[in-house]
C-alpha positions in Angstrom: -13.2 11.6 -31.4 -12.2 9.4 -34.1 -14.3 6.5 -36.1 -17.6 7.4 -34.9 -20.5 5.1 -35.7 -24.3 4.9 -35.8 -25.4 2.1 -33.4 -28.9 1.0 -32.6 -28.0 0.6 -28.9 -30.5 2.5 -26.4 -29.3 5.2 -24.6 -29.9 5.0 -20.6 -32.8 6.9 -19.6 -32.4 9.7 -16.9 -35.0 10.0 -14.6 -35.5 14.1 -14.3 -36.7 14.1 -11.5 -33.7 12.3 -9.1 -30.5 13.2 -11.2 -28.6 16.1 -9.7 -25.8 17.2 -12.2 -23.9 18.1 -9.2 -23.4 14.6 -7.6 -23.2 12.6 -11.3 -19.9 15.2 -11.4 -18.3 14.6 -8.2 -18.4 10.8 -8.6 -17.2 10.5 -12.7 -14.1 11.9 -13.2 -13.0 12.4 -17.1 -16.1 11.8 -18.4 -15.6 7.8 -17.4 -18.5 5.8 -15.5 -17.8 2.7 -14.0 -19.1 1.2 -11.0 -20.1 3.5 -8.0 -18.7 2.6 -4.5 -18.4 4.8 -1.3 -14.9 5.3 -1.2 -13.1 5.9 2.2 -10.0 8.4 0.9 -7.2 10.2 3.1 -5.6 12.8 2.2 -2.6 15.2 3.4 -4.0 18.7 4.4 -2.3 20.5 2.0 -5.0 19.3 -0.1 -7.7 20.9 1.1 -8.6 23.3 -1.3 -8.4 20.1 -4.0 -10.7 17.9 -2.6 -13.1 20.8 -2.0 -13.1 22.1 -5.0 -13.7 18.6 -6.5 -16.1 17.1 -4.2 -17.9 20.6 -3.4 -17.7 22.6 -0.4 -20.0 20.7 1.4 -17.9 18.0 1.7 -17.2 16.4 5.8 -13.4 16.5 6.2 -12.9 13.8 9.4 -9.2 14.0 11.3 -7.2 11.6 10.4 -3.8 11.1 11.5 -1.2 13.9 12.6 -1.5 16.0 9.4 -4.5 14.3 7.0 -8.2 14.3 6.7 -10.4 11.7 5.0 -13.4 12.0 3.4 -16.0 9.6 2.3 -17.7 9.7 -0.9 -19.2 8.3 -4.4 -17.0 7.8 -6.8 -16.8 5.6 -10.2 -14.2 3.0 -9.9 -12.5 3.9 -13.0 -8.9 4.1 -14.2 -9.1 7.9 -14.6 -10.0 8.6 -10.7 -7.3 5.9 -10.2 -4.9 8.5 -12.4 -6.7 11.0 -10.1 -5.6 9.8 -6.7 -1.8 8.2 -8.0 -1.2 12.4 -9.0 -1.2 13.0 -5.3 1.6 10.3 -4.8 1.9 9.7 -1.2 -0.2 12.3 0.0 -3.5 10.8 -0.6 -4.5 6.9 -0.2 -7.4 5.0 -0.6 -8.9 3.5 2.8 -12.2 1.9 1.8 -13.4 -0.4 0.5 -10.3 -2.6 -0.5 -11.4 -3.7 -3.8 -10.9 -0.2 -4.6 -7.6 -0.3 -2.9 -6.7 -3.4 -4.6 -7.6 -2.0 -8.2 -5.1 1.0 -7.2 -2.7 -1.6 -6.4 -2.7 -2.9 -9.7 -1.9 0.0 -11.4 0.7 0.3 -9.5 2.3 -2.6 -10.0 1.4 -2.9 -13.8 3.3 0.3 -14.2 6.1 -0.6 -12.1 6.8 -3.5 -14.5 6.1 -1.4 -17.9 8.7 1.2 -16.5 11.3 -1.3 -15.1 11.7 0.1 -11.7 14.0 -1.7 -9.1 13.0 0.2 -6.2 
């Protein structure tokens, strides 16, 4: 961390006695919080073991397709689960809810234009 400062801004207050650790984890990735919405999110089943062992064991893999799952859960709409999801490439893509989808889309085409490419 670089330039550090003193502010007087007031730090959120955690209420002890709802926060679970576990679930603020699962739904910030990188440290990031943004805005929390149930995301819909399929995935190739070669991924298993990735999705549980960021989501938790616990989480409800539904069929979907020949050879994918989907799973719904909170995340924070941020850049870095954007980075998260683009990693898989075409074996994971965002279902719900499509303003999620659309930020992804974004992305994609702001870095298709920095990078030039004509495919």
């Amino acid at each position: 961390m670089a330039d550090v400062k003193v502010t007087k801004d007031k730090a959120e207050k955690c209420n002890k006695e709802t926060f679970k650790l576990s679930d603020y984890i699962k739904q910030n990735f990188g440290m990031f919080t943004g805005e929390t919405v149930k995301a819909k999110i399929a995935f190739d089943e070669s991924l298993v073991s990735v999705v549980l062992d960021r989501f938790g064991s616990d989480t409800h893999l539904i069929k979907h397709g020949e050879n994918m799952f989907a799973i719904k859960v909170n995340v924070s709409a941020t850049p870095v689960f954007l980075g998260w999801i683009f990693s898989f490439g075409n074996q994971a893509e965002i279902l719900e809810p499509e303003s999620l989808r659309d930020a992804m889309g974004v992305m994609i085409k702001t870095c298709n234009s920095m990078y030039g490419c004509k495919k």
